[in-house]
Each structure stands twice: as C-alpha cells, then as structure tokens.
C-alpha positions as CSV (number, residue, x, y, z in Angstrom):
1,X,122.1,-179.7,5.9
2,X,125.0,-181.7,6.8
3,X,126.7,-181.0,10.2
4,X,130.3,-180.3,10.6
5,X,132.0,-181.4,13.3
6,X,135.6,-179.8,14.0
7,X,137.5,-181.2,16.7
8,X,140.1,-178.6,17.9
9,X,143.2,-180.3,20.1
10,X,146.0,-178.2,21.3
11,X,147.7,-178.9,24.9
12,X,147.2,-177.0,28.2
13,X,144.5,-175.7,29.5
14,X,143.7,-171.9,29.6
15,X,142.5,-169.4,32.2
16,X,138.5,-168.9,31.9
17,X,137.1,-166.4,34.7
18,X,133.0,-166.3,35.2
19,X,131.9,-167.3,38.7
20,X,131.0,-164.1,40.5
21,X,133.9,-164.8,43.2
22,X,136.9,-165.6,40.9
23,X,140.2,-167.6,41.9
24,X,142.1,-168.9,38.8
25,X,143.9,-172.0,39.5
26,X,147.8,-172.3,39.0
27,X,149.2,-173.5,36.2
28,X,150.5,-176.8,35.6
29,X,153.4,-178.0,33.5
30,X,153.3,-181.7,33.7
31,X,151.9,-184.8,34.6
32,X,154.6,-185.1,37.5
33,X,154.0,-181.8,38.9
34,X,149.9,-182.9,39.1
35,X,150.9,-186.1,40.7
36,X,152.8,-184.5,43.6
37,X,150.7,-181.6,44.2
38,X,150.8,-180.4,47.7
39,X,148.1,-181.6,50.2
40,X,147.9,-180.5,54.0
41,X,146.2,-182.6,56.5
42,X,144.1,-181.4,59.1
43,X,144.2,-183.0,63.3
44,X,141.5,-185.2,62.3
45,X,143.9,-186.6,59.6
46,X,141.7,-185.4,56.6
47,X,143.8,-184.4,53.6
48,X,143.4,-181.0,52.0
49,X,144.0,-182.0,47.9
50,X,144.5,-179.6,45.3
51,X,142.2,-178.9,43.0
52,X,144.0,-178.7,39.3
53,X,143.7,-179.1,35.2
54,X,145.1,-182.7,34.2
55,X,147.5,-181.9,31.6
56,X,147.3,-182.4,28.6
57,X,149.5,-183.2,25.1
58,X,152.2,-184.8,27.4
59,X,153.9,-188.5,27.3
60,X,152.1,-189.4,30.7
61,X,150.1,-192.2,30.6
62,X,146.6,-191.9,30.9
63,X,146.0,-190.6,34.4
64,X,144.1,-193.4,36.7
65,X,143.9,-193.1,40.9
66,X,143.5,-196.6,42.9
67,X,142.2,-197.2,46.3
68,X,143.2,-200.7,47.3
69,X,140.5,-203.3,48.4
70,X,138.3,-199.9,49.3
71,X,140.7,-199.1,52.2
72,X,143.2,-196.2,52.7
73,X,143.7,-193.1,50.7
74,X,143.6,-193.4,46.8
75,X,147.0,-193.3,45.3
76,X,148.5,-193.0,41.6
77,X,149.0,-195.9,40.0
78,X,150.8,-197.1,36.9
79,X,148.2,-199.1,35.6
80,X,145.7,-197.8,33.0
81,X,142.4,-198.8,31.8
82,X,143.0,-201.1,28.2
83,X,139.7,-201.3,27.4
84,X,135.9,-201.2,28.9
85,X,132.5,-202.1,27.9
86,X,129.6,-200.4,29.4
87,X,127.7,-203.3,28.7
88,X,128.7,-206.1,30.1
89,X,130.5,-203.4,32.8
90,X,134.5,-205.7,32.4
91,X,137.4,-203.8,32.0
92,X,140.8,-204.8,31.1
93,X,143.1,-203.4,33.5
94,X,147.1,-203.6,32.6
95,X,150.5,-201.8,33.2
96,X,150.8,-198.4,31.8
97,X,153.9,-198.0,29.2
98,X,156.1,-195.5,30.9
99,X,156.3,-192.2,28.1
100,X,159.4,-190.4,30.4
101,X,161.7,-191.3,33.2
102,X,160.4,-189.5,36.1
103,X,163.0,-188.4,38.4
104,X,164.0,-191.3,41.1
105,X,162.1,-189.2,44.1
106,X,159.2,-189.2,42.3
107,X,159.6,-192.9,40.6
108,X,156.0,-194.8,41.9
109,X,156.8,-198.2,43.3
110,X,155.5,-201.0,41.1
111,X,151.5,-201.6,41.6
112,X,150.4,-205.1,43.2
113,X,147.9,-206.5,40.5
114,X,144.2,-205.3,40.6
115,X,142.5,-207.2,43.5
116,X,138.5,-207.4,43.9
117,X,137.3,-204.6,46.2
118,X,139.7,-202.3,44.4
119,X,138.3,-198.7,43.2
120,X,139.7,-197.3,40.1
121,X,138.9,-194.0,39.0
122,X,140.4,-193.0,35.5
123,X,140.4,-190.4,32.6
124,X,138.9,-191.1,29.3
125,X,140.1,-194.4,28.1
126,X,139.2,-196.9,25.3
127,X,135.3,-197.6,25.6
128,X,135.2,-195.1,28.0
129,X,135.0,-191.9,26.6
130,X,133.8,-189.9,29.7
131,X,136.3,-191.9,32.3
132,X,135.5,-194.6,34.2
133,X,134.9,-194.5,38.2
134,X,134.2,-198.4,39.1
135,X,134.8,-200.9,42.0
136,X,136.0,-204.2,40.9
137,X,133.6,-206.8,42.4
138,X,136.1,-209.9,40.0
139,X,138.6,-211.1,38.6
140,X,138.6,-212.7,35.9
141,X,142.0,-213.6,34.2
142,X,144.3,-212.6,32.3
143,X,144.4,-211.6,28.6
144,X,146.6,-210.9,26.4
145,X,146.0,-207.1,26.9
146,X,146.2,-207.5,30.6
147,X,143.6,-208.4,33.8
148,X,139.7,-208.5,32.8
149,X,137.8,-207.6,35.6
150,X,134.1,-207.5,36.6
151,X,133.0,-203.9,37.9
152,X,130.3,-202.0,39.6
153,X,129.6,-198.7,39.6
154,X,130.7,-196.4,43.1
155,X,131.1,-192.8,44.1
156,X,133.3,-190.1,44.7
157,X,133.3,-190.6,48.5
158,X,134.4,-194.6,47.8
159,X,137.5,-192.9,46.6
160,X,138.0,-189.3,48.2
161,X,137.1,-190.8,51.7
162,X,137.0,-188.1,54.4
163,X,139.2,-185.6,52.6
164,X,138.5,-182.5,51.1
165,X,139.1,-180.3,47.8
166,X,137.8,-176.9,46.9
167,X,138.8,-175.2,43.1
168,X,138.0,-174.1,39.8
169,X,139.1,-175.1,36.2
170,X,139.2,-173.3,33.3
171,X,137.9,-175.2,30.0
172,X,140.2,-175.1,27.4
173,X,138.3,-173.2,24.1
174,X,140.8,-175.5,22.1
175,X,139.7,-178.6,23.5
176,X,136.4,-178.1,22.1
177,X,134.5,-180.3,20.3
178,X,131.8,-177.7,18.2
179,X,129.2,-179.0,15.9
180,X,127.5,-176.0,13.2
181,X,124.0,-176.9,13.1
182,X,123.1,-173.6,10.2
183,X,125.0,-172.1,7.4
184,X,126.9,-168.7,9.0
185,X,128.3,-170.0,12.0
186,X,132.0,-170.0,12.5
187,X,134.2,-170.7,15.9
188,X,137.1,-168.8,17.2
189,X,139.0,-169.1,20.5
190,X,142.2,-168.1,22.5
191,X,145.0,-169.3,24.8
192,X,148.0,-168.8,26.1
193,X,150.2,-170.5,23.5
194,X,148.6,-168.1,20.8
195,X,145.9,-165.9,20.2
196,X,143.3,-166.8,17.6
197,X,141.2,-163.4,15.9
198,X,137.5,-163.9,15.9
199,X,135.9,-162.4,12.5
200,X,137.0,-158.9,11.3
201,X,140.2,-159.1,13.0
202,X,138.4,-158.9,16.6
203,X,141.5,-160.0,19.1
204,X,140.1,-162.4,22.2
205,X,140.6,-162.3,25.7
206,X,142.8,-165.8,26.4
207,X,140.9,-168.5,27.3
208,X,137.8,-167.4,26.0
209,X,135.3,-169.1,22.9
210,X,133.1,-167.0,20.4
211,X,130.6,-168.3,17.8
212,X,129.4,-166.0,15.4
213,X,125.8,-166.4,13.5
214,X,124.4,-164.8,10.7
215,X,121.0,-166.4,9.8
216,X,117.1,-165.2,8.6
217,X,114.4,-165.9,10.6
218,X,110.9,-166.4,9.9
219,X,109.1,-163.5,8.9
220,X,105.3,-162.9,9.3
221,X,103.0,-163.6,6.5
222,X,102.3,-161.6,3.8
223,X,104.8,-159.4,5.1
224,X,106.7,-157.0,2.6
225,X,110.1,-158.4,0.9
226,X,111.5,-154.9,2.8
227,X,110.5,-156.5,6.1
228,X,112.8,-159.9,6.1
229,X,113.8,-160.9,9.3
230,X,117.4,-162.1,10.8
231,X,119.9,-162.1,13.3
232,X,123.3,-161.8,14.0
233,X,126.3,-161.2,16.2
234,X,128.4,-163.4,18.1
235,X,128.6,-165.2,22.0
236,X,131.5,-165.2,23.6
237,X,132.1,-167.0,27.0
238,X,134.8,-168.1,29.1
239,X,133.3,-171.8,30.9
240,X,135.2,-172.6,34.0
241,X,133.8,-176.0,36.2
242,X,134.0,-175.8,40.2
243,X,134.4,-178.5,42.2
244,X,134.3,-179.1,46.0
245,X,134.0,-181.8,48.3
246,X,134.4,-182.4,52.1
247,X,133.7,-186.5,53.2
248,X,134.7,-185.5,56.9
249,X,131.5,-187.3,58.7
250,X,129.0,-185.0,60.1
251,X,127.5,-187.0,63.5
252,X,128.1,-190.2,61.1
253,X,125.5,-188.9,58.3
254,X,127.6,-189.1,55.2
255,X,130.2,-186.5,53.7
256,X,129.3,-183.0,55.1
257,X,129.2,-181.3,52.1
258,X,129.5,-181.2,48.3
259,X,129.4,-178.5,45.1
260,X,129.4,-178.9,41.1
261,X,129.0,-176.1,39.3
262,X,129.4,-174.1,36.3
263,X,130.2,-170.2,35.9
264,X,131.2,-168.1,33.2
265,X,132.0,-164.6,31.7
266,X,129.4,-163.6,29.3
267,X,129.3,-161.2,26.1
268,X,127.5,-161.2,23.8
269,X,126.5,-158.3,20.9
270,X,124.0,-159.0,18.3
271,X,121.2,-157.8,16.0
272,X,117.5,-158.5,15.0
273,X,115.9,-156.6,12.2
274,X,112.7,-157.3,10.2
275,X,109.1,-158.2,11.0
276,X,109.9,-161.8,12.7
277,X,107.0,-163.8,13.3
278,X,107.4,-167.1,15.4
279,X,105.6,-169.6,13.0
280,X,103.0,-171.2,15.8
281,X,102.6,-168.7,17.7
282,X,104.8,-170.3,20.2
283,X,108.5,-169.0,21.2
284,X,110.6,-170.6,18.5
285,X,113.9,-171.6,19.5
286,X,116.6,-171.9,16.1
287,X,119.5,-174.4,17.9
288,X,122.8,-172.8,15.6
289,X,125.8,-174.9,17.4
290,X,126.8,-177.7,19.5
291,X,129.6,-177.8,22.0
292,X,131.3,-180.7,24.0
293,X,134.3,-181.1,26.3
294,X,134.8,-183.6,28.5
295,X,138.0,-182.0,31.0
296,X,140.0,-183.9,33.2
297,X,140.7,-182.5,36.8
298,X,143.1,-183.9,39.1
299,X,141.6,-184.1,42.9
300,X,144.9,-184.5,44.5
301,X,146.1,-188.0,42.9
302,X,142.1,-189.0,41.7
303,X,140.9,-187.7,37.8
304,X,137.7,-186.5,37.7
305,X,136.0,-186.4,34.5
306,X,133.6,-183.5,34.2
307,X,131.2,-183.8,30.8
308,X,130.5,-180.0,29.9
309,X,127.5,-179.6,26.9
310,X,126.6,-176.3,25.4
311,X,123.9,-175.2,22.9
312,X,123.7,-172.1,21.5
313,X,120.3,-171.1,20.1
314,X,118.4,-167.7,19.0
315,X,115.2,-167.4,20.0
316,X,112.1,-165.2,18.2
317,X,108.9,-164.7,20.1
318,X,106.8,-162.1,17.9
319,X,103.2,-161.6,17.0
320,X,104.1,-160.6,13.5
321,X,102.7,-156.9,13.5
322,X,106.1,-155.3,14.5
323,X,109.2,-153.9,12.5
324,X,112.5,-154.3,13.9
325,X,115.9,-152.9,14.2
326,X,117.7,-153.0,17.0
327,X,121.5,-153.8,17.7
328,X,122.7,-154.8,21.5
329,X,125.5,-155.2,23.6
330,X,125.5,-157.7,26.9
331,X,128.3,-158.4,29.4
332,X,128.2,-160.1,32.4
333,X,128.6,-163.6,34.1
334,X,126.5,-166.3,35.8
335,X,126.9,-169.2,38.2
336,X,125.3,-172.3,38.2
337,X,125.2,-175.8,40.2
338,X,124.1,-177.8,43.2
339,X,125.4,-177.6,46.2
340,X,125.1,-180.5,49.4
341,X,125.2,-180.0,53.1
342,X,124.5,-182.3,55.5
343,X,121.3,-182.6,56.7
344,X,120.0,-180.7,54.6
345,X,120.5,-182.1,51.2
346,X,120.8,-180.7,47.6
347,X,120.0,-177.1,47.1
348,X,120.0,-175.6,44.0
349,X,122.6,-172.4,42.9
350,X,121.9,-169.6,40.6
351,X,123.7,-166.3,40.1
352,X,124.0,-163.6,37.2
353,X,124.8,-159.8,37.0
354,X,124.5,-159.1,33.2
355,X,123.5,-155.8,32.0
356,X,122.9,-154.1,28.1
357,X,123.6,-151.0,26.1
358,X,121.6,-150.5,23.0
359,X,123.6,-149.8,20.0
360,X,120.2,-149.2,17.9
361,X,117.2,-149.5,18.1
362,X,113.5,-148.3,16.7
363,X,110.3,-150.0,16.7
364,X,107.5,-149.5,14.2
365,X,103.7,-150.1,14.2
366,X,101.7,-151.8,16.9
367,X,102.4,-155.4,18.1
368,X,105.1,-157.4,20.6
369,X,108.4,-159.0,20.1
370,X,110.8,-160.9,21.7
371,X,114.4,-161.9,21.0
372,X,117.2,-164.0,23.0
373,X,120.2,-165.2,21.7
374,X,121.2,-167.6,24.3
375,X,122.5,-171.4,25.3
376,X,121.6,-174.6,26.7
377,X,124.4,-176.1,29.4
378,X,125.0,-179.1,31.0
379,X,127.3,-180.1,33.5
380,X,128.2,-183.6,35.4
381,X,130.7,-186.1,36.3
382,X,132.1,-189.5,34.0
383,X,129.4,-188.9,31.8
384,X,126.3,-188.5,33.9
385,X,124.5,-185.1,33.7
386,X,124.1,-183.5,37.4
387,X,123.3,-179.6,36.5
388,X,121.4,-178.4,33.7
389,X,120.6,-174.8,33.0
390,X,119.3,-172.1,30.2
391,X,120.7,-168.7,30.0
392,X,119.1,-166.5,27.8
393,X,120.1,-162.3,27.5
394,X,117.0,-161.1,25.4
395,X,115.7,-157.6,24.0
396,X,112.1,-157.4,24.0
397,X,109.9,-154.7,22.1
398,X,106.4,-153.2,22.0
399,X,105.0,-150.7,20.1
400,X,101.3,-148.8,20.1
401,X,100.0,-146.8,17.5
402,X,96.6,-145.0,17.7
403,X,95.1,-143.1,14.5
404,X,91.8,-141.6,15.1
405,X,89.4,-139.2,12.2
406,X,86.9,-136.7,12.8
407,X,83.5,-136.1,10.3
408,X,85.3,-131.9,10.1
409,X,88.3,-134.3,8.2
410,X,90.7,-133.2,11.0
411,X,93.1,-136.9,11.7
412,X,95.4,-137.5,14.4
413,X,98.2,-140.0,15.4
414,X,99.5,-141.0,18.5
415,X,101.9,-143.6,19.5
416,X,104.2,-145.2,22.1
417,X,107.1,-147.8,21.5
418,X,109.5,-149.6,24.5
419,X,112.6,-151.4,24.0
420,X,113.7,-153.6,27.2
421,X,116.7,-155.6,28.2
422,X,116.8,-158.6,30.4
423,X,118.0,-162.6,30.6
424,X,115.8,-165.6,32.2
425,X,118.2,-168.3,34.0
426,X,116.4,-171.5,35.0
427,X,117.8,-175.3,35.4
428,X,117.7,-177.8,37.4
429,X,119.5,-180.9,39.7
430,X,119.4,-184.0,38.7
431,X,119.1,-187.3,40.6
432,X,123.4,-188.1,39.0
433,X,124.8,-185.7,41.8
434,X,124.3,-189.1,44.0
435,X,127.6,-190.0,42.1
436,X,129.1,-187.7,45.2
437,X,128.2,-190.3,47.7
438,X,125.0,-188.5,48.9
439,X,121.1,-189.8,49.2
440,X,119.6,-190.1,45.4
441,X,117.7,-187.3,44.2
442,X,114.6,-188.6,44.0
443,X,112.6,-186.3,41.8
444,X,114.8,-183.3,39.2
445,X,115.4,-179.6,41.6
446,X,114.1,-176.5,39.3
447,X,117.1,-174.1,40.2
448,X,114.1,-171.5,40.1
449,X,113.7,-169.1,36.9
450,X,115.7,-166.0,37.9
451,X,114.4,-163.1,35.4
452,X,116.3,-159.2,35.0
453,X,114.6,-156.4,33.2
454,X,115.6,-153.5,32.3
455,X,114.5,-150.3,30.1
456,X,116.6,-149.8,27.1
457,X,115.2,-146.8,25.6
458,X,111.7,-145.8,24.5
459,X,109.5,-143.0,22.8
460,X,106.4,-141.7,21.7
461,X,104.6,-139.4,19.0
C-alpha cells in the first residue's frame, strides 16, 4: 500500500498536559520575547533560564546560541547555520538576514566572526534537520555563502555551563509530521488558533492529537464468515517533552543532575469483535501510523532540539477458540524518561495511572485473548534517541466452557468467562543521554515493565 505522508504546519505551539505533576509553560508571542526571557542568578553566580517553546511561523531568523572560544555564558547570536554535512561534519556559518527591526534595547550588537573553539548550538537548519550542537575545531575560509568551518561534536554542559533550567513543552498536534501505514486511519488535532473536529463531529481538547483506525484482523482458521475479526476506535494524546538540567559541580564530579522525559494525557476508546487469531501463535503487533516532530525549546538564549517519534499499533494475542465483542474506554496519563544525579548516574523513570470502563463486552466458548491498542515512543536530543518506551492499555479475555453426558441421557453445561483491563509500560535509556555532558551509558537501562490489571466484568452459566 502506498504511504501517505501529510505534513501539517501552523505557528505556535499549544498547551499538552500529561506528566502526573502538571505546570504548563507560558505562552510566548515572539522571537524577541524568547530571547529576553527572564533569568535569576543564584550567590554562586549560576543562572536560573527559562524553559520555553521556540516560536514558530515568525520572521526571526533561525534561532542559534554561541559560546565564544568555549568560555563564558552562551549568548544569541545573529549568525545562522547556511548549510552542514553530517559527513564530512563542515558547516557554513554566515550572518542571519534580519526579518524585523527589533526594538533598539533589544538590538544584539554585531557578532565577531566564528573563531575555532566556538560552540554553536542551533535549530533545524539546511542539512541539519534535527539542529546542530557542534564545537568548531577550524576554520576554513570563506565562501560565497559565508565561513566553512570544521566541527566536532560537544554537549549540553559545553554550552549551558553551571546553570540550570527546569520546564515542560507542549508539542504542537499541528506540527506533526503523521505517516498512515493501513487503509482507515485518519488524523485530527486542536489548538488554540482553531479547533479541528475529530470524526463524527467529536470536538478536541486544545492541544491534543487523535488517530482513528478501522481495520480487520486475522481471524482463526476455518473460522465462520460470522466470526471476522477487527478493531476500531481512536487514540488521543496530548505529548509534552520535560527538560531539566543543573551543571553546578558537585565536589568537581560533573553537572549534578539532569532529566529528559516524556509525559502525556491518554484516551483512548476502541473495539475488538470476532474470533481473532494471531497467525504464529506469537503476539502480532499491526503498526497503523507514524508520527514525527522534531520541537525547538529555548533554554534561556540556547535551542534545544528535541526529536519526538510515535507509533501507533494494535495488537492481537489470541489462541483462535474465542468469540469477541467487547467495546472499551481508557483515560489516563504516563511519564517517561531518564533522570541523572550525581554520583549516582542514570536511573530510569516510569509512571502511569490509567484506568477502563467497559462499554460491552461478552465472551463465547473456551479459549484466551488478548488485545492492546497502543504506541511505540521515542524521545532525544538533535537527533539522537535517549528514551524509548512502549505503552500499551489492553483488554484481555478468557472463557471456559464444560459440557458433560450421562448413559440415563441427562446433559449439562457449565461455564465461566472474564474480561480484564490493564496497560504494560516498558523502555529503556540509551547510551545518547551522554549528549547532557555525563559518563556514557555503557550498556541500554530497561525502565522495568510496569503492568496494571484490572477486572472488567465477568460471568458464568
């Protein structure tokens, strides 16, 4: 089937609440009001930076942050990235072309040209679609485009030094890159600047994403045309990235803490009907869409690029024997990521508080079945995947009938049947959260399977 990719673009970033301790961040207008975003700094002479969505849509040139020769506090600058090849690792640095007039108190003085031992850290710019965080180890020359430089690749503590940032950011639904992978799916969203309707008219909370599928399954051999399988429903999630950091030394060890994480609201309602039957005998897992964003946040004057993946699948696990029907609604939210303290290292973060009502729901015959209708994330910094994890809200049934016959002709029938609610949440850290400034990672941190069940309703003849 051939893929359709939509690419939805619309300024602004929207409110998305999910982490289990929710603080929206303020919203911002413009690039100038990013720029000069507050900061307090503490006796030791750490700065306290805000923690905000880049915007987006404006006539600001592409945001890019520069600490010069690797000293001092990193600073806007008014140079951009041209061009870059991840190759050969040169950029082409040159003088950003001024979209507005800012006002004269907030007019930048003119930048010095790019010196070796510079760190650049910049949003998503010509052959570098996930940003570019580099320190220049040459100089080249000049171009016609501007100075080509040598790089190598740095951290966040070569640029955020010993300051510190704490905040959230809500993804923008529109922003959304989302790739169908099966007939039936369809993609809705809100925000602020005007509300989209999911299918049948369904209004959505601002800020929040829904993908609707409608698709068969597989259904057990030789079973009757009566007992085709499928699924459908919709998910409906609200991603927002956290980001902390905190580079004052502990006893000379590195920064003294660190945390990249992703949360969300979660609902969900859907249906599975039929006598499904996962082909091998294995859990089959049917991939229906593919999401990608890539948000900018500003960390005080620095963008940080933070590469967000979603795929949503539905999953059958089923023995065959078993008919069906059942309808289910899940709300909830989960939290996600690594955290860093000093001394102790990476440590892995995994929250959720989801729970299900059952619309419908019957089970015939004797057997087992299993079905999850859930997604694949990934989140991590200019392009380099640091948290990976799998939620996955399921309904699982089981049914057990008895019939038993006497020589006097008398015949009986007994029988039991269960439904159950639940999700599994596992993940892991990988060895790119080193991008923070901390030790490498030297082997992938499960963030341990974290498994809810519930009874949903039940019976028995």
């Amino acid at each position: 089937m051939r893929m359709l990719t939509r690419r939805l673009l619309l300024p602004g970033l929207t409110a998305v609440a999910l982490a289990a301790t929710g603080c929206s961040s303020p919203t911002h207008t413009g690039a100038a009001e990013v720029a000069n975003a507050a900061t307090t700094t503490s006796a030791d002479g750490a700065q306290q930076l805000d923690v905000a969505a880049a915007p987006q849509g404006s006539s600001a040139p592409t945001p890019l942050a520069r600490t010069r020769t690797g000293k001092g506090q990193p600073e806007k600058s008014s140079l951009k990235v041209a061009s870059y090849d991840k190759a050969s690792q040169r950029a082409v640095i040159s003088t950003a072309p001024q979209g507005h007039t800012p006002s004269p108190s907030h007019s930048p003085a003119p930048d010095k040209p790019v010196a070796v031992g510079d760190i650049i850290a910049s949003a998503p710019a010509p052959g570098a679609p996930n940003g570019l965080l580099a320190k220049v180890t040459d100089v080249v020359g000049k171009t016609d485009h501007g100075t080509e430089v040598k790089t190598a690749s740095t951290t966040l503590a070569s640029v955020l030094k010993d300051d510190k940032a704490d905040g959230k950011v809500p993804v923008d639904p529109a922003s959304v890159t989302v790739v169908p992978l099966m007939k039936g799916v369809t993609f809705s969203w809100a925000k602020s600047q005007g509300v989209r309707f999911g299918p049948q008219g369904a209004k959505l909370p601002l800020g929040n994403l829904r993908l609707d599928v409608n698709a068969s399954v597989d259904t057990a051999k030789d079973a009757p045309a009566s007992a085709a399988a499928s699924v459908s429903g919709f998910v409906q999630l609200a991603p927002e990235v956290e980001f902390s950091y905190d580079g004052r030394t502990d006893g000379g060890l590195g920064l003294k803490s660190a945390f990249l994480g992703m949360s969300g609201d979660w609902s969900s309602q859907w249906a599975l009907k039929g006598r499904a039957a996962a082909s091998t005998g294995a859990p089959k897992r049917i991939p229906f869409a593919q999401l990608h964003t890539a948000p900018v946040i500003q960390v005080g004057p620095v963008p940080v690029v933070v590469n967000l993946d979603l795929t949503c699948y539905v999953q059958v696990e089923a023995d065959g024997h078993v008919t069906l029907d059942v309808q289910q609604d899940v709300k909830g939210d989960f939290r996600v990521g690594g955290s860093y303290a000093s001394g102790k290292g990476w440590a892995p973060v995994s929250t959720s508080a989801v729970h299900s009502t059952p619309v419908q729901a019957s089970v015939t015959a004797s057997g087992r079945v299993k079905g999850a209708l859930g997604a694949e994330a990934s989140v991590g910094l200019y392009g380099a995947v640091g948290v990976s994890a799998d939620f996955a809200p399921y309904v699982r049934g089981e049914a057990d009938v008895k019939a038993a016959a006497s020589s006097d002709g008398k015949t009986s029938l007994t029988g039991a049947w269960a439904l159950y609610g639940g999700f599994d949440l596992s993940g892991q850290l990988h060895f790119q959260l080193s991008l923070f400034g901390t030790p490498v990672i030297e082997h992938r941190i499960p963030l341990g399977t974290l498994n809810r069940e519930w009874s949903l309703a039940g019976g028995h003849s």
